[in-house]
Every structure is written in C-alpha cells, then in structure tokens.
Residue frames relative to the residue before (quaternion, step in Angstrom):
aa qw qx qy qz dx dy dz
X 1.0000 0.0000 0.0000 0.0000 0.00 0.00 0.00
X 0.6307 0.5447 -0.3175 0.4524 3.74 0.90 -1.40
X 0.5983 0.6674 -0.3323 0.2936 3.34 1.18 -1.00
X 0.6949 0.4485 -0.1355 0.5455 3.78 0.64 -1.40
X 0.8164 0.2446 -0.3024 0.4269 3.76 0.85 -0.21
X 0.7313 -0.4672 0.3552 0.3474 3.29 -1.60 0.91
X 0.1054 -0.7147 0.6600 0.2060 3.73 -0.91 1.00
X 0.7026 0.3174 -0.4494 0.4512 3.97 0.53 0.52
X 0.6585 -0.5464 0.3464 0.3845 3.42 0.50 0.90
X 0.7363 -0.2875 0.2136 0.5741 3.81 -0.84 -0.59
X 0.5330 0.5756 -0.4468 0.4301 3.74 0.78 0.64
X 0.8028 0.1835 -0.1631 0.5434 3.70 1.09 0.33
X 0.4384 -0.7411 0.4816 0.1631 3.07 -1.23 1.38
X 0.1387 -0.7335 0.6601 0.0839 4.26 -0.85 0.32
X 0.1673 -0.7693 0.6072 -0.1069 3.06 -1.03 1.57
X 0.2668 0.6742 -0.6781 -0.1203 3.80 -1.34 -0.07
X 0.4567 -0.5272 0.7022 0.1426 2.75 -2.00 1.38
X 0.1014 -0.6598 0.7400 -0.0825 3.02 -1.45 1.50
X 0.1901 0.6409 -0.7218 0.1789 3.12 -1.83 0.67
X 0.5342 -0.6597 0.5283 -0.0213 3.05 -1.40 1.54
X 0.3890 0.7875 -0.4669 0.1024 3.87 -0.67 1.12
X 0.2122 -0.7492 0.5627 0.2777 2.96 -0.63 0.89
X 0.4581 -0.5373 0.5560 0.4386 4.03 -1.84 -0.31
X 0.2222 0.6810 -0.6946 -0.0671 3.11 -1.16 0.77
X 0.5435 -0.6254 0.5059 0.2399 3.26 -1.24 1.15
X 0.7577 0.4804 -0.3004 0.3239 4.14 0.89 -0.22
X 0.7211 0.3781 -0.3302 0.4776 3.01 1.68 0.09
X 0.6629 -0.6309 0.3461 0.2066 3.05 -1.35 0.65
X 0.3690 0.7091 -0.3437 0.4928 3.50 1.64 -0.18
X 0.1988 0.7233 -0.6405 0.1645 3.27 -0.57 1.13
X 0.8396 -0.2845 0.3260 0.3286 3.20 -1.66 0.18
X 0.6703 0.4139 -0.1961 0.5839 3.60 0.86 -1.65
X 0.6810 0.5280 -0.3912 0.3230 3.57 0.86 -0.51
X 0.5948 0.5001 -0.1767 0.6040 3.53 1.45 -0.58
X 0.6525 0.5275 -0.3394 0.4253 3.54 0.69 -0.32
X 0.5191 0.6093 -0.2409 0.5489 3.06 1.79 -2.00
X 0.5623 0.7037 -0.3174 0.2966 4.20 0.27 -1.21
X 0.6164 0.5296 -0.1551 0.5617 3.23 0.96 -2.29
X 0.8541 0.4437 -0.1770 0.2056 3.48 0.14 -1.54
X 0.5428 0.4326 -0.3427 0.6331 3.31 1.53 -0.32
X 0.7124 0.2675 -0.4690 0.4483 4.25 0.26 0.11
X 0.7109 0.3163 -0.3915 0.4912 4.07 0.82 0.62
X 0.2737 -0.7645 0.5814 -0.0515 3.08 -1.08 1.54
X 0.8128 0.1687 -0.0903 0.5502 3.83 -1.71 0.25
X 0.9338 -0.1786 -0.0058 0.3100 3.56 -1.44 -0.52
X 0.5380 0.5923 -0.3861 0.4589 3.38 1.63 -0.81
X 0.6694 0.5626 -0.3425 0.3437 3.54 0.80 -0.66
X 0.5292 0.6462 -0.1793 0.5198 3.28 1.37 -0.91
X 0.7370 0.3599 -0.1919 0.5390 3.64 0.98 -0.94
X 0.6997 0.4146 -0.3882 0.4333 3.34 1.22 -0.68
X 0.5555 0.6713 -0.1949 0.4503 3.73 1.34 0.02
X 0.6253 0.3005 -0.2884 0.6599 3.06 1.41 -0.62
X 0.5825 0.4184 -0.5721 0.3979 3.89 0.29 -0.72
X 0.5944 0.5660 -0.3826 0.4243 4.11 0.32 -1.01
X 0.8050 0.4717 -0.2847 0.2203 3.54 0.64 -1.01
X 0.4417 0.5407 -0.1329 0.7035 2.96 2.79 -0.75
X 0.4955 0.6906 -0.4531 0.2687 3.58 0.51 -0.06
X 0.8296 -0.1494 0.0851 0.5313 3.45 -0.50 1.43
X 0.4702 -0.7114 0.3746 0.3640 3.54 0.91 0.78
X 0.3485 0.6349 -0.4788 0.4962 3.66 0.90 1.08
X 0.2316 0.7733 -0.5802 -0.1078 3.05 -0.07 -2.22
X 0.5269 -0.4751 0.6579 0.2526 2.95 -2.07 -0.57
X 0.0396 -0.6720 0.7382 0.0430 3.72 -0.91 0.68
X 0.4468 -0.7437 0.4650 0.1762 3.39 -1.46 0.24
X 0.5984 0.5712 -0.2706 0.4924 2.42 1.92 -0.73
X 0.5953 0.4543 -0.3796 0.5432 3.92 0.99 0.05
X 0.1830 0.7483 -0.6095 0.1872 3.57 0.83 0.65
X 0.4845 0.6573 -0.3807 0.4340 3.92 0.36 -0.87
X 0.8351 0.3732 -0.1269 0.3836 3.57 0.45 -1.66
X 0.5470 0.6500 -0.2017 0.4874 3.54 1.83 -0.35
X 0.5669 0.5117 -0.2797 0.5819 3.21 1.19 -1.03
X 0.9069 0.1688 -0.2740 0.2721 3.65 0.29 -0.59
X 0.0582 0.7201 -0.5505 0.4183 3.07 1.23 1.70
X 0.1266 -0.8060 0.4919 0.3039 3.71 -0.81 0.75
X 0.7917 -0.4021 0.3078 0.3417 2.87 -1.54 0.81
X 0.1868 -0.7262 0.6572 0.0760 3.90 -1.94 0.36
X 0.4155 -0.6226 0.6481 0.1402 2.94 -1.54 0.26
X 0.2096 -0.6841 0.6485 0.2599 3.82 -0.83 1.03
X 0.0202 -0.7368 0.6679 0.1031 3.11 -1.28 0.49
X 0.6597 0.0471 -0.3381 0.6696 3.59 0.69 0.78
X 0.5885 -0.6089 0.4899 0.2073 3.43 -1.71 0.77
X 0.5973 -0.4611 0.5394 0.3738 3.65 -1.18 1.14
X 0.3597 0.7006 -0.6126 0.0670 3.62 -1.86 1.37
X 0.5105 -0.6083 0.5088 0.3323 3.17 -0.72 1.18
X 0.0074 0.6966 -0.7161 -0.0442 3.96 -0.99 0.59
X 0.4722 -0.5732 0.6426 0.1883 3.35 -1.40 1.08
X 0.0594 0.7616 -0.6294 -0.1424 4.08 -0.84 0.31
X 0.7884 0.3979 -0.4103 0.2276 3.35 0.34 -1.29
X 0.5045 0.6295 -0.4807 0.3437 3.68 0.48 1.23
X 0.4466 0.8055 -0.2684 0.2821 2.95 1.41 -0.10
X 0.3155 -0.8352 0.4071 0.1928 3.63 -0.50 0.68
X 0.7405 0.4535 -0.2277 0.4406 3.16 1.27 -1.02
X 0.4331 0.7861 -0.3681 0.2429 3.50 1.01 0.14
X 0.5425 -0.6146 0.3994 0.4104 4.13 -0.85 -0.13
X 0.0227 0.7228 -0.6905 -0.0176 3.75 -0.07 0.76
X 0.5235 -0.5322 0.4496 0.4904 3.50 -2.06 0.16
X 0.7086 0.4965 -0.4445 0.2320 3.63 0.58 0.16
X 0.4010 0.7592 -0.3411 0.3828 2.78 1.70 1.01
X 0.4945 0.5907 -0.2352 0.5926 3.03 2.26 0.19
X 0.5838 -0.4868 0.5243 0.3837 3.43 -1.34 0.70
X 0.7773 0.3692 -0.2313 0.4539 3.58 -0.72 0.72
X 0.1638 -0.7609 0.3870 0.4944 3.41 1.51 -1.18
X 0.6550 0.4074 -0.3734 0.5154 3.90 0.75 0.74
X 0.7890 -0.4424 0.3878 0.1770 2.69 -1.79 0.46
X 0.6860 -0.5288 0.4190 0.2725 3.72 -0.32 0.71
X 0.3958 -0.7892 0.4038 0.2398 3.48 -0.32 0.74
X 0.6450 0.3101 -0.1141 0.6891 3.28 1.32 -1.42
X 0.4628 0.5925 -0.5496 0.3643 3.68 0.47 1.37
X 0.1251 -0.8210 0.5173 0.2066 3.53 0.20 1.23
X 0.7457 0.3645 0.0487 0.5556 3.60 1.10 -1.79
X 0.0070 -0.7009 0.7129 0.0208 3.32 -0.94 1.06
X 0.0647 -0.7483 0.6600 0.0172 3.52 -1.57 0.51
X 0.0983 0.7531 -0.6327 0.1514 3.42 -0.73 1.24
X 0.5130 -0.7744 0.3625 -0.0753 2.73 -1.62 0.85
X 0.1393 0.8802 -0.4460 -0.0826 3.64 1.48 -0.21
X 0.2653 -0.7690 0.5641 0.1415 2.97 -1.42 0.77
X 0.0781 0.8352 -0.5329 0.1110 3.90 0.08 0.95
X 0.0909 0.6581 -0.6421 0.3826 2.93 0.66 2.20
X 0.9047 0.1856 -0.0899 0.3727 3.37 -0.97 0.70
X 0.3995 0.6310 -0.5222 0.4117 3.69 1.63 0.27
X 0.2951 -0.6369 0.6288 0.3346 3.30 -1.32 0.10
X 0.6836 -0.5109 0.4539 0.2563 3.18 -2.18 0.77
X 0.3645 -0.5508 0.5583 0.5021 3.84 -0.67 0.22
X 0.6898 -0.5865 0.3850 0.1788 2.68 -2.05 0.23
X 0.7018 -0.5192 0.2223 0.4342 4.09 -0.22 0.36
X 0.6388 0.4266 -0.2947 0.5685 3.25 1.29 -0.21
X 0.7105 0.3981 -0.3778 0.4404 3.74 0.86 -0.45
X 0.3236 0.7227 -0.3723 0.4841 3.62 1.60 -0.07
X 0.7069 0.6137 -0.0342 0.3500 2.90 0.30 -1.84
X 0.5505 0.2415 -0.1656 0.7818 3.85 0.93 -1.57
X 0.6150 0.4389 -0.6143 0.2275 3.75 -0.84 0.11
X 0.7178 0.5788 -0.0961 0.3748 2.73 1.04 -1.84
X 0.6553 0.4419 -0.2435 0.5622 3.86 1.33 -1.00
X 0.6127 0.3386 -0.3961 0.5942 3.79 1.43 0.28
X 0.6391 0.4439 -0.5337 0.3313 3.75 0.17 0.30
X 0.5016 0.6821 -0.3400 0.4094 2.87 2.11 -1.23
X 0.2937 -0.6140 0.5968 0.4249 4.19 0.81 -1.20
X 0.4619 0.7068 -0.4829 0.2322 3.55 0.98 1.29
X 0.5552 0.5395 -0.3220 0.5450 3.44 1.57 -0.79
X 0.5283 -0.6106 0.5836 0.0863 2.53 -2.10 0.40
C-alpha cells in the first residue's frame, strides 16, 4: 500500500514501470538485451549513474561484470509494452485513511494489496522525459 503513495505528501510524484513478459526459451530477447538497449542511448556520466543506481538496486542490482551469467537467462516475449504510469493521483486506491480511525490497525503486522493498473494510461513523452532527466540528476 505505502508503496503506490507519496511519502512527501503532495511534494512527490510515484511512478511504476510496467511491462508484460512472458519466458520463452526461443527468443533471443533477454534481460541483458534490454538492459544492453538503455545503455547504448546513455553516454559519459549519466551512464555511470545509471550503472551505479542498477548496481545498488534493491540490494541485488546489476554488475557487469557477471555479464556471462545474464546471457544465459532465457529469452521473453513482451506481451504488453513498457509504460511509465503516474499513481500517486489516484483515487481509488488503499490509503491509511481508508481505515476506521484513518490508520492502519495496530495489531497489523503485514499488509498485502493488490493494485490493479489495467487500463491507466502512460504519461506523456515529455513527462517520461522530466522523470527520466531526474533519475538521471539532470533536473532542477
């Protein structure tokens, strides 16, 4: 739930990148292949940042140097197209003031929620664009 809403109130925006795939073992599309994609349209320092955020990512990341082991990931089909969806504007979503009291249960250790984000639309190419030149550490 915490996830889809704004943790600076109406001072921050909450995105998820969606994209449909299935595994298929016959195609050559892979993960490294989509990663590889990104990496040849960022150059000089943005690349560097966009490499280290991946490498810190969810304490997992991406390393380059384990490239060998990527390649033998099998390959996928997209079946829906890559889009950037605006959420934290949403209305119909779970908020804690969606609770009696407006919070969350006390003796609620685990929450689980579901969002459905069938049928939102993608922002537009310019709001893509400023997201992307602020993950990059281009915007102002």
């Amino acid at each position: 739930m915490y996830q889809l809403l704004p943790a600076d109130g109406d001072n921050e925006r909450v995105y998820v990148f969606s994209v449909g795939i299935n595994v298929d073992r016959s195609r050559d599309y892979r993960l490294i292949t989509a990663v590889d994609r990104v990496l040849e349209r960022v150059a000089g320092e943005n690349r560097e940042a966009l490499l280290t955020g991946l490498r810190h990512y969810a304490g997992v990341g991406f390393d380059e140097s384990y490239r060998r082991q990527y390649e033998l990931e099998p390959g996928f089909l997209v079946t829906q197209p890559p889009a950037l969806i605006r959420v934290d504007q949403l209305r119909d979503i779970l908020r804690p003031d969606s609770f009696m009291g407006g919070t969350v249960p006390g003796r609620v250790s685990a929450l689980q929620y579901v969002a459905d984000l069938d049928g939102l639309p993608a922002v537009s190419a310019t709001e893509r664009v400023q997201v992307l030149d602020a993950l990059l550490g281009k915007a102002g």
